[in-house]
BAVOPA-350564 format. One record per residue (C-alpha): residue number from 1; x, y, z. Coordinates in nm, 4 decimals. Each point is the difference from the previous one (the first is absolute). Layout:
<pts>
<pt num="NUM" x="X" y="Y" z="Z"/>
...
</pts>
This chain:
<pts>
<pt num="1" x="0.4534" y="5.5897" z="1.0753"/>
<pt num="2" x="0.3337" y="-0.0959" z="0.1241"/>
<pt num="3" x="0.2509" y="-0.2196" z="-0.1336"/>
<pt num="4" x="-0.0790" y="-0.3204" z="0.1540"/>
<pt num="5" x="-0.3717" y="-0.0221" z="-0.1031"/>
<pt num="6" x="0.1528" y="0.0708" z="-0.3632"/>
<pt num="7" x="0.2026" y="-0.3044" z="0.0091"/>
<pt num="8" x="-0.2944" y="-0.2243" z="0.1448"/>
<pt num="9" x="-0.2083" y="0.0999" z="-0.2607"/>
<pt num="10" x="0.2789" y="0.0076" z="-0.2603"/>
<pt num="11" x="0.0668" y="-0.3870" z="0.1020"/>
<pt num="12" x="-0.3650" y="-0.0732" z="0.0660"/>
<pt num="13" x="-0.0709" y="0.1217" z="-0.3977"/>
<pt num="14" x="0.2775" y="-0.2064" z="-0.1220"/>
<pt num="15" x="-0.1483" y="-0.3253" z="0.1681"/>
<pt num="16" x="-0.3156" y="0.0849" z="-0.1968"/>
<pt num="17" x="0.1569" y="0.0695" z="-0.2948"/>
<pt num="18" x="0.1798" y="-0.3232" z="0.0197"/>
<pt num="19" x="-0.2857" y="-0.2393" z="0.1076"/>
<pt num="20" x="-0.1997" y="0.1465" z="-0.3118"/>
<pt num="21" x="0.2980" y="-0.1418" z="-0.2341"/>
<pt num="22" x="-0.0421" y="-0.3340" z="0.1804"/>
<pt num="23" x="-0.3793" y="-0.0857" z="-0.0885"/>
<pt num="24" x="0.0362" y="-0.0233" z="-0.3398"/>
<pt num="25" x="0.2268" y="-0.3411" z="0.0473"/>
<pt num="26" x="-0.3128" y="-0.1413" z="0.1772"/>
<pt num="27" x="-0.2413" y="0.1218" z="-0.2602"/>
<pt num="28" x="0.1817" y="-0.0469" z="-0.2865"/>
<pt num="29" x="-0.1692" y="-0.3003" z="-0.1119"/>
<pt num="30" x="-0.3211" y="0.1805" z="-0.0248"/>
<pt num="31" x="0.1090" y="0.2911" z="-0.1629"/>
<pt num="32" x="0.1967" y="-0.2201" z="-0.2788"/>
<pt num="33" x="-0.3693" y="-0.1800" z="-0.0523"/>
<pt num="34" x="-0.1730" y="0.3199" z="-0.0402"/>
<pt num="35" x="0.2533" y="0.1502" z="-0.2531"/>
<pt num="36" x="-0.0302" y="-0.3387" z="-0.1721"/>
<pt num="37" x="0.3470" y="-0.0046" z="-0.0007"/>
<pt num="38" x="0.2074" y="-0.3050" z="0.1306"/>
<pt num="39" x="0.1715" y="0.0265" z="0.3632"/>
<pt num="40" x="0.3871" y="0.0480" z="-0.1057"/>
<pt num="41" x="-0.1367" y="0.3339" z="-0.1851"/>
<pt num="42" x="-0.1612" y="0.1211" z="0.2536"/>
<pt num="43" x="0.3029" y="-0.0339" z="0.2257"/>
<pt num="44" x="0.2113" y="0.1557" z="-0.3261"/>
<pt num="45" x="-0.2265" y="0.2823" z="0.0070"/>
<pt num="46" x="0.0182" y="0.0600" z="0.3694"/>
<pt num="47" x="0.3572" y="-0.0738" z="0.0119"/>
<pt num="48" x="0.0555" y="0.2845" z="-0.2585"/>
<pt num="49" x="-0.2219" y="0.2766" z="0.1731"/>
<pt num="50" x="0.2207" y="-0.0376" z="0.3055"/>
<pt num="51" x="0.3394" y="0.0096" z="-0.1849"/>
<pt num="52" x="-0.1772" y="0.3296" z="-0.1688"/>
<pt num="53" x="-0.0801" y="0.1334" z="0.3546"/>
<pt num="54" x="0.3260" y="-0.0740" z="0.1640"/>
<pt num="55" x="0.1535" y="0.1600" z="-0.2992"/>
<pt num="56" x="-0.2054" y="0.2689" z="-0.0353"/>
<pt num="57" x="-0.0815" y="0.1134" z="0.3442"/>
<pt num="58" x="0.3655" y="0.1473" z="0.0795"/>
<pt num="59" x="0.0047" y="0.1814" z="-0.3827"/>
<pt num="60" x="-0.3501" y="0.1660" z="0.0916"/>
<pt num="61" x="0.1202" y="0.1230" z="0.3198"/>
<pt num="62" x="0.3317" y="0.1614" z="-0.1188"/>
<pt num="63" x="-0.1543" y="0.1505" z="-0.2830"/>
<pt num="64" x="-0.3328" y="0.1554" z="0.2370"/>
<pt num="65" x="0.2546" y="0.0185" z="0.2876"/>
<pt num="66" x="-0.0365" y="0.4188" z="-0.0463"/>
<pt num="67" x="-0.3406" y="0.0251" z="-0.0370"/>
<pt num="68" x="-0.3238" y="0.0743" z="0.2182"/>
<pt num="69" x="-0.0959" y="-0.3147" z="0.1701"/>
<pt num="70" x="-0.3582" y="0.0711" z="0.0415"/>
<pt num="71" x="-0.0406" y="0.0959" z="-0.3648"/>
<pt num="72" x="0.1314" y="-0.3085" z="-0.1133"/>
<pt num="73" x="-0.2212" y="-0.1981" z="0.1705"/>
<pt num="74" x="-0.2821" y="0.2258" z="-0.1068"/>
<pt num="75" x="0.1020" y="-0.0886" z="-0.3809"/>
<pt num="76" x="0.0779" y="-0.3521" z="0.0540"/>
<pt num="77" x="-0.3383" y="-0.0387" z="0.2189"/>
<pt num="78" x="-0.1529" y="0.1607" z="-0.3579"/>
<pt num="79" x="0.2156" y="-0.2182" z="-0.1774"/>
<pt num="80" x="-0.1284" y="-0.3367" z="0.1106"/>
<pt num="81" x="-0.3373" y="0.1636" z="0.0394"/>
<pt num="82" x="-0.0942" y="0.0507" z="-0.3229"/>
</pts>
């Protein structure tokens, strides 16, 4: 694969990732009712996850930075599996 179609689908990944992050401000109403939890918690409790993610994500990848990339995402796969 050569280094242009690596970009495209580097950038094309990152606009997914990205839209993801932005449906939970449209839904957050409903997901505040189903937790039976009031609407400024819900947006508390989404607010923290990203400050954990943004915090998190460059730690993770310094500290993984020598390691197999396909068995990480084998045990992280397993991880969230089960």
């Amino acid at each position: 694969m050569s280094k242009t179609w690596r970009i495209y689908i580097l950038a094309l990944l990152s606009f997914l990732v990205g839209t993801s992050e932005f449906i939970i401000a449209g839904i957050l109403d409903k997901i505040s009712s189903s937790m039976d939890i009031s609407l400024v918690a819900a947006g508390q409790l989404i607010t923290v996850f990203s400050l954990v993610y943004a915090i998190g994500t460059p730690i993770i990848m310094a500290l993984t930075s020598g390691r197999d990339r396909r068995k990480l995402l084998l045990y992280a796969l397993g991880l969230f599996e089960g």
